[in-house]
C-alpha positions in Angstrom: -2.1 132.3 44.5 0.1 129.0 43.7 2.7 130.0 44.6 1.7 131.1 47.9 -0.3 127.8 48.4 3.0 126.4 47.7 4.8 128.0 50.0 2.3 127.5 52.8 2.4 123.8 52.5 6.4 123.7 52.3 5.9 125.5 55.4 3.2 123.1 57.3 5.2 120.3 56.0 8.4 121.7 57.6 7.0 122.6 61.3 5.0 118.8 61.2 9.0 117.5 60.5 10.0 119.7 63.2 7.8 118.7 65.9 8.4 115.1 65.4 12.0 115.4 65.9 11.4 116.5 69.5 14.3 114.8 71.5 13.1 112.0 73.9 14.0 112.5 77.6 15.0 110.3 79.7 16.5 110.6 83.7 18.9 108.9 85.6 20.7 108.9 88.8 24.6 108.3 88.9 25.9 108.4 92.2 29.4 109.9 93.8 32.6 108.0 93.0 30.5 104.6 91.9 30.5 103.6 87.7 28.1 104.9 85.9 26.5 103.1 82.8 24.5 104.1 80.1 24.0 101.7 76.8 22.7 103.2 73.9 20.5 100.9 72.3 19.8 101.1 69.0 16.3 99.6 69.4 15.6 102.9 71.4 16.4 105.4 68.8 15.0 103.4 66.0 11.7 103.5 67.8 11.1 100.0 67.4 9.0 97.3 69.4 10.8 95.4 72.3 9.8 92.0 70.2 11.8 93.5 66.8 15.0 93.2 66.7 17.3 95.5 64.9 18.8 94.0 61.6 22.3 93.3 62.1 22.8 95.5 59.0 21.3 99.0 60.5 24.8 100.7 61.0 24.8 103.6 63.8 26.4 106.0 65.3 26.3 108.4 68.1 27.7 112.2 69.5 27.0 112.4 72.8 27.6 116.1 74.8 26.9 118.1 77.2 24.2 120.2 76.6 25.4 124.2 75.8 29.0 122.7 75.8 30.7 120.7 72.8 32.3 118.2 74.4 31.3 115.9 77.8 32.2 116.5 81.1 35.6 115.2 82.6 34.2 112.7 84.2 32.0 110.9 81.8 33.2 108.8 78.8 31.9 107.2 75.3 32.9 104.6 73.2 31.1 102.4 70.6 33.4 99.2 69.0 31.5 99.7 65.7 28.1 101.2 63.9 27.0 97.6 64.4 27.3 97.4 68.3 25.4 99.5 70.5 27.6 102.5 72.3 28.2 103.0 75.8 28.4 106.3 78.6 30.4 105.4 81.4 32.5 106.8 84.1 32.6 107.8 88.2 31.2 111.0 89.1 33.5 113.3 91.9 31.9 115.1 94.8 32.5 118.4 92.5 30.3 116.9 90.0 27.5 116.7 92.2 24.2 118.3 91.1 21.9 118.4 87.3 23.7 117.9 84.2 22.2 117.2 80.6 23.6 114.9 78.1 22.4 115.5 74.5 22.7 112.4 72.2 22.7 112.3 68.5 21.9 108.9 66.9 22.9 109.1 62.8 21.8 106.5 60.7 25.0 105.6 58.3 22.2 103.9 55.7 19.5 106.2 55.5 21.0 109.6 57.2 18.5 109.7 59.6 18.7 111.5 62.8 17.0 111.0 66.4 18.2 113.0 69.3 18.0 111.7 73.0 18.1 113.9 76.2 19.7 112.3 79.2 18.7 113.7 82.6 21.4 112.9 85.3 20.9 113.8 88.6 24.1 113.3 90.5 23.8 112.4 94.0 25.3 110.9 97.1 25.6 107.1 97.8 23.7 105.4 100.2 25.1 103.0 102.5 28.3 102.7 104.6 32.0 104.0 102.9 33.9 102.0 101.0 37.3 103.1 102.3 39.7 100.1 101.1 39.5 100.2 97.2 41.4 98.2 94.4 42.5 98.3 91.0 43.1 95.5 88.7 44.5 95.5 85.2 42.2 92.7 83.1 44.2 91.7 79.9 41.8 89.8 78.2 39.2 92.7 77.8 38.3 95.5 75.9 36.5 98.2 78.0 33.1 97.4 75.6 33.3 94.0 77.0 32.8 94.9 80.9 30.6 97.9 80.9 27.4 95.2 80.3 26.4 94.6 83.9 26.7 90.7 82.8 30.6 90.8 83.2 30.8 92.9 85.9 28.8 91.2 88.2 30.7 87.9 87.3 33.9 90.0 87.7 32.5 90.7 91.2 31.7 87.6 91.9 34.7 85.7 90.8 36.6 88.8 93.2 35.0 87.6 96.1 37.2 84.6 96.4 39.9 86.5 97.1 38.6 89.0 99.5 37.0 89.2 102.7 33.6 88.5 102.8 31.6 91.5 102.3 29.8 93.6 99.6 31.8 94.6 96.9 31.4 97.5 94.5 31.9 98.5 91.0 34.0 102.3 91.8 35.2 102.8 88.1 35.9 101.3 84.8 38.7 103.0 82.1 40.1 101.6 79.2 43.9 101.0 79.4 44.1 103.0 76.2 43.2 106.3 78.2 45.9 105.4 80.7 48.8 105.0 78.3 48.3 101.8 77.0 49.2 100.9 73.6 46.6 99.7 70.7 47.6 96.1 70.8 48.3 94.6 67.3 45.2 93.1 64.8 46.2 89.7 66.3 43.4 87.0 67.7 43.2 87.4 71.0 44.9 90.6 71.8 42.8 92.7 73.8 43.2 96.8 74.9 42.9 96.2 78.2 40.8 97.8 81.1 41.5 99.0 84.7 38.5 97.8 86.9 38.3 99.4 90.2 36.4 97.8 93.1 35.4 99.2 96.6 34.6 97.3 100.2 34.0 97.9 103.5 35.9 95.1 104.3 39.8 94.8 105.0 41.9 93.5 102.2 42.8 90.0 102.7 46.3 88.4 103.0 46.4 87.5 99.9 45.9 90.9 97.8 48.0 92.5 100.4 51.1 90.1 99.6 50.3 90.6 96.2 50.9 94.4 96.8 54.0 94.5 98.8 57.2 95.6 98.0 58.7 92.2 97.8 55.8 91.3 94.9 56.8 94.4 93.1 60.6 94.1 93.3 60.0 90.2 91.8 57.6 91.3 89.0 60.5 93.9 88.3 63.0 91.2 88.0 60.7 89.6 85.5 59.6 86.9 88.2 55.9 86.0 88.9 54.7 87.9 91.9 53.8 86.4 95.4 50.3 85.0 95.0 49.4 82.8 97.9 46.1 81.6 97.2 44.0 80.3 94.2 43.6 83.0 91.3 39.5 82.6 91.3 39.3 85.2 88.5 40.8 82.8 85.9 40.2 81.0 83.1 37.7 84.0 82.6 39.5 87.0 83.1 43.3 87.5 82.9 44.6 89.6 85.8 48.3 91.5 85.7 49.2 91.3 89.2 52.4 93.0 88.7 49.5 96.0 88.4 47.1 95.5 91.2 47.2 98.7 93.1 45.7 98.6 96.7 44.6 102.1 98.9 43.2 102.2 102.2 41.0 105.1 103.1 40.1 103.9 106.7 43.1 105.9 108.2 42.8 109.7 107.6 45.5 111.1 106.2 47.3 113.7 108.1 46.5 117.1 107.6 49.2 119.3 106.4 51.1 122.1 108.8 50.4 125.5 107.8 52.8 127.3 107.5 53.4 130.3 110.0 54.2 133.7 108.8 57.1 134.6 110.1 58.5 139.1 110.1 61.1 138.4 107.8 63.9 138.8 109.5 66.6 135.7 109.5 67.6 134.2 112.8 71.2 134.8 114.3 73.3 131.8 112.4 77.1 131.7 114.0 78.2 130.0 110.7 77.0 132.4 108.5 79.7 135.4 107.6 78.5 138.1 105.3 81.0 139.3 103.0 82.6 142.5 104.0 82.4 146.2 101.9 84.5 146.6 99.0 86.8 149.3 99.0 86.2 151.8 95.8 88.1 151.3 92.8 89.3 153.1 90.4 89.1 151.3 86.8 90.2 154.4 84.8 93.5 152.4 83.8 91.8 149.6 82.8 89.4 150.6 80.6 92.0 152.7 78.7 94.7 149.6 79.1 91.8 147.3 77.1 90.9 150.0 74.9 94.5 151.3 74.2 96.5 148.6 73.5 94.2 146.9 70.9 93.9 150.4 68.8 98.3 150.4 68.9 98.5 146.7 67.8 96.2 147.3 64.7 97.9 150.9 64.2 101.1 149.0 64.2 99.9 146.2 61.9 98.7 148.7 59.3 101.7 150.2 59.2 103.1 147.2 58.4 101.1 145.9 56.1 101.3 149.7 54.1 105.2 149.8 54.1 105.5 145.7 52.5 102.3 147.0 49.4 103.6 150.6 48.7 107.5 150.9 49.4 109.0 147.4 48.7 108.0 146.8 45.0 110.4 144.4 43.8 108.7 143.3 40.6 109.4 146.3 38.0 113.7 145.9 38.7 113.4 142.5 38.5 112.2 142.6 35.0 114.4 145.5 34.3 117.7 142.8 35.2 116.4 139.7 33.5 115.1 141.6 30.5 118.1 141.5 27.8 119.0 145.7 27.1 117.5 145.0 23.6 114.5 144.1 24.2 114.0 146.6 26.9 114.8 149.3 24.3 112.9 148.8 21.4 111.6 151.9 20.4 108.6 152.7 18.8 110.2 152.5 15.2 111.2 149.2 15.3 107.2 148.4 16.1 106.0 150.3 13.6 108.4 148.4 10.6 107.2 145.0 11.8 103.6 146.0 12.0 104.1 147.2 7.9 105.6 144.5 7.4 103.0 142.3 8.9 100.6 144.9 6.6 102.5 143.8 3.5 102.1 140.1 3.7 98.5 140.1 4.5 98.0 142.4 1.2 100.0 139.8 -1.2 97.8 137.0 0.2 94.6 138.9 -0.6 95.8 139.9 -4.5 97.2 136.0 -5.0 93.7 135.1 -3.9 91.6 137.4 -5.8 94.0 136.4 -9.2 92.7 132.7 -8.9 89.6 133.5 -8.3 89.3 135.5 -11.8 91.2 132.6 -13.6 88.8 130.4 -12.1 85.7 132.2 -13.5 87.1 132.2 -16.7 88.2 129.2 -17.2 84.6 127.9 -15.9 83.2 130.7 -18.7 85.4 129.3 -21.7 84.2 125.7 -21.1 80.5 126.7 -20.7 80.8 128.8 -24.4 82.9 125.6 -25.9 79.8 123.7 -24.9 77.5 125.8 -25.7 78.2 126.3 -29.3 79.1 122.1 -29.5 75.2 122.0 -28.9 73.9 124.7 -31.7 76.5 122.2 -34.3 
């Protein structure tokens, strides 16, 4: 019965944990080819009051994807600096994108492991308002990507732009870090920045002034290593540090022709009076040649091995030669003669062994005589 209390309790414990862990749900509306972004607070997963602020030593991050998938979609990016500063989901949504999609985010705690989980609702739809067919991108040095996606900087970004454009309304079309456009990480230096490509949208024309900057002659000076043609004041600094060697301009006013397609045709070329087929060969007979390559190798190594047999087998010089310089006795020395010098040979090695064997014996008796004359010195 205790155990079973146990158990129960373990088990009301864990569905109460469960159904406060239910993910929060919030809904949003990006709209077709404008920026899109989300900060993630970390007041909002902490769950605390809008008066509390979060200690600046609560270290968090996030995983952010979409929901039944592992990863985002294409068009939607994250990035957080550190656990420290809050993280951010930006990007532009296409026309293919259009529609429902969910985004599942998963706050961690680094100090206390915690988890909270956030459901993002976006419903993607169409902008309202008229097109925004002349766009342009800029290349601002002095920025990370974390640093414009606050609506702060982009509106002053915006506004500092309007100097050098028409008047009109202009419009936020996308953000990207240079880093996801083949930048490099710049080096742990003050002041170096990533960089971040910020592309803005207007109904009205580009002015003189961003066109110059754009043309050929600008690009072919910048490529000389020469400042480009800027005609009028750069509004945009001290604030924000443009590349104009970078500024891209594209005018969607003018429809782009559509392409020809391409007619079918039945395959058969048309009459060309410079074109001249190559007549029929005749037939051939390579008979000759294939025996003529075959042949001729075969009788060349044939040949060769011939050769080569008659120099090892039938021109041994070495055994006459000896023969001729050998003196007649030496060459004759028969087997007598060898067998006297090997007894001789016999005898000497015997002698050496007795004269050996003789000293020895003296020497052990000489050694016994003086051990005996000792000996008997001692009984006295």
């Amino acid at each position: 019965m205790a155990v079973a209390l146990i158990w129960t309790l373990l088990l009301m414990g864990l569905l109460a944990g469960l159904g406060g862990t239910k993910a929060q749900q919030t809904t949003l509306y990006p709209l077709v080819g404008r920026v899109f972004v989300h900060t993630l607070d970390h007041e909002a997963f902490l769950g605390l009051p809008e008066h509390n602020a979060v200690p600046t030593t609560v270290r968090i991050t996030y995983h952010a994807h979409l929901q039944g998938h592992p990863d985002l979609p294409r068009w939607l990016r994250y990035t957080q600096r550190s656990p420290h500063h809050p993280g951010f989901l930006y990007g532009s949504a296409t026309s293919e994108d259009r529609g429902r999609q969910v985004i599942e985010v998963t706050a961690y705690n680094r100090d206390s492991f915690d988890t909270t989980q956030q459901r993002l609702v976006l419903e993607i739809g169409d902008p309202e308002g008229p097109l925004l067919p002349y766009q342009a991108e800029f290349l601002v040095r002095s920025h990370d990507v974390e640093e414009v996606l606050p609506s702060t900087p982009a509106s002053r970004f915006l506004s500092a732009l309007g100097g050098l454009w028409e008047p009109g309304e202009l419009q936020l079309l996308n953000i990207t870090s240079a880093l996801d456009r083949g930048g490099r990480v710049p080096l742990p230096i003050e002041g170096q920045r990533e960089g971040v490509y910020i592309k803005v949208g207007s109904a009205s024309p580009f002015s003189t002034c961003l066109k110059m900057v754009a043309s050929p002659d600008s690009h072919a000076r910048c490529a000389q290593g020469q400042p480009p043609l800027l005609s009028c004041y750069d509004t945009l600094a001290p604030h924000f540090r443009i590349d104009w060697c970078n500024v891209t301009l594209v005018d969607k006013s003018v429809p782009e022709p559509a392409d020809e397609v391409p007619t079918p045709g039945d395959g058969i070329l048309e009459h060309d009076p410079f074109f001249c087929p190559p007549t029929e060969a005749p037939d051939r007979d390579f008979l000759v040649d294939a025996l003529v390559t075959l042949l001729v190798p075969l009788l060349v190594a044939l040949l060769l091995t011939l050769l080569l047999a008659y120099v090892m087998c039938c021109r041994r010089e070495g055994r006459l030669k000896r023969d001729l310089a050998t003196s007649e006795r030496r060459a004759c020395c028969d087997t007598g003669e060898w067998d006297l010098l090997r007894e001789k040979q016999m005898k000497r090695q015997t002698r050496g062994v007795q004269a050996r064997s003789c000293h020895t014996i003296f020497v052990t008796l000489l050694y016994g005589v003086r051990c005996s004359t000792y000996t008997i010195t001692r009984l006295d």
